[in-house]
VOGU-3710 file (C-alpha; in Angstrom, 3 decimals, decimal comma):
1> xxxxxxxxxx> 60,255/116,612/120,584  64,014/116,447/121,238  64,655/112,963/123,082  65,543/114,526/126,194  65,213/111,294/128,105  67,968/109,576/126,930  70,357/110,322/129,829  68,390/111,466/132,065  70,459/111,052/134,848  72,918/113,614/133,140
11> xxxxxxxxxx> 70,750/116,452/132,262  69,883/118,908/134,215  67,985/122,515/134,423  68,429/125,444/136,210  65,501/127,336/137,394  65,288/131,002/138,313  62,381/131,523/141,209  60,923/134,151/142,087  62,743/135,224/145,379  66,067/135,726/142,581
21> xxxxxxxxxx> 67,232/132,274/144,041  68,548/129,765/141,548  68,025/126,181/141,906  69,488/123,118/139,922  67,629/120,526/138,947  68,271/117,262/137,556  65,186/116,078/135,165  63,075/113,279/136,327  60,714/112,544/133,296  59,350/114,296/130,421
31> xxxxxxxxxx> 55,719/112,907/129,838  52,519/113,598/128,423  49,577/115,084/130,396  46,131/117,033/129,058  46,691/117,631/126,063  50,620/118,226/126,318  53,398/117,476/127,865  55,259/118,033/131,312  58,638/117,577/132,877  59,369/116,417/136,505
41> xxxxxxxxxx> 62,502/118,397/137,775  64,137/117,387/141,330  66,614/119,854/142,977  69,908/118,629/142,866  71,433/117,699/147,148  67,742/117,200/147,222  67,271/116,011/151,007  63,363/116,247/151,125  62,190/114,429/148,183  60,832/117,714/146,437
51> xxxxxxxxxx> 60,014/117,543/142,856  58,651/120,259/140,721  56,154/120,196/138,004  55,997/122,989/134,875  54,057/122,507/131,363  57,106/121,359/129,394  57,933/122,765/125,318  60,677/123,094/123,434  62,217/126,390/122,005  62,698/126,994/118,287
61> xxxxxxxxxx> 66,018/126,292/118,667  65,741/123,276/120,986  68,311/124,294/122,923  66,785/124,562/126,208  63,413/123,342/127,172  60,563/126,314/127,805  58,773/125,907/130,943  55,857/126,926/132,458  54,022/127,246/135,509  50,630/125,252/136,213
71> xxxxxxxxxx> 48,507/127,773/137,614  45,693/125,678/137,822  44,486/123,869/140,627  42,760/120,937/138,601  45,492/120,914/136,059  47,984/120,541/138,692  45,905/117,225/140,460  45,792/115,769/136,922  49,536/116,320/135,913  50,746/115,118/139,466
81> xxxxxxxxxx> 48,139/111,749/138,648  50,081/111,570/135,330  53,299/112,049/136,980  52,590/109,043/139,561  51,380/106,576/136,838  54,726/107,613/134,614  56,439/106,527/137,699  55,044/103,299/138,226  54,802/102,415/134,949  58,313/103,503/134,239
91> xxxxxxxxxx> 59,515/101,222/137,516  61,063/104,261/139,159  61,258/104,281/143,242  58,659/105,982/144,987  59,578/109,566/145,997  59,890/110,272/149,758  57,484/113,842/149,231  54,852/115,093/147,436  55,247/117,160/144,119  55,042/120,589/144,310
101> xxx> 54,596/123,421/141,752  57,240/126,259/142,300  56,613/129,452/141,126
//
C-alpha cells in the first residue's frame, strides 16, 4: 500500500455523490478492517463533524485511491468499531458526529 498517511493533514479526496454534487474531503485515516482496509474521509468547512467511510484500494497506478461503498449493514457497524478504536489508539480527538456512509 502507498503510505498515504504520511501527511495526512495535506491530502485530500474529492468525491462525486450521487445527486452530481462534489464534495472535498480531507483523509482522516487509512486502516485495516475485515479482511481489508478502509479510509475515513471528512468534508473539508466541515461544521457537523461528518465523516465518511468507503472500502479503501489502491489503483494500478497508485495514483488515486479506489473507493467503495459499504453496502452492508454489519460491515458498516464493524468498520465504524474499527474506525473508533483507530482513533483512540491513534490519540486523535473525538469527533463531534457519528460516521456515516455516503453513497
Amino acid at each position: 500500500m502507498a503510505d498515504y498517511s504520511e501527511n495526512l493533514d495535506h491530502d485530500t479526496v474529492t468525491l462525486y455523490l450521487d445527486n452530481d454534487e462534489e464534495v472535498e474531503c480531507d483523509v482522516i485515516a487509512i486502516f485495516p478492517a475485515r479482511d481489508g482496509e478502509y479510509i475515513a474521509l471528512a468534508p473539508q468547512n466541515n461544521e457537523e463533524g461528518q465523516v465518511y467511510l468507503y472500502r479503501f484500494s489502491e489503483t494500478e497506478d497508485e495514483s488515486s485511491p479506489k473507493l467503495d461503498n459499504i453496502e452492508d449493514d454489519e460491515e458498516f457497524e464493524e468498520v465504524s468499531e474499527a474506525f473508533y478504536e483507530y482513533m483512540d489508539e491513534n490519540d486523535y480527538e473525538d469527533l463531534d458526529e457519528g460516521v456515516t456512509d455516503e453513497e
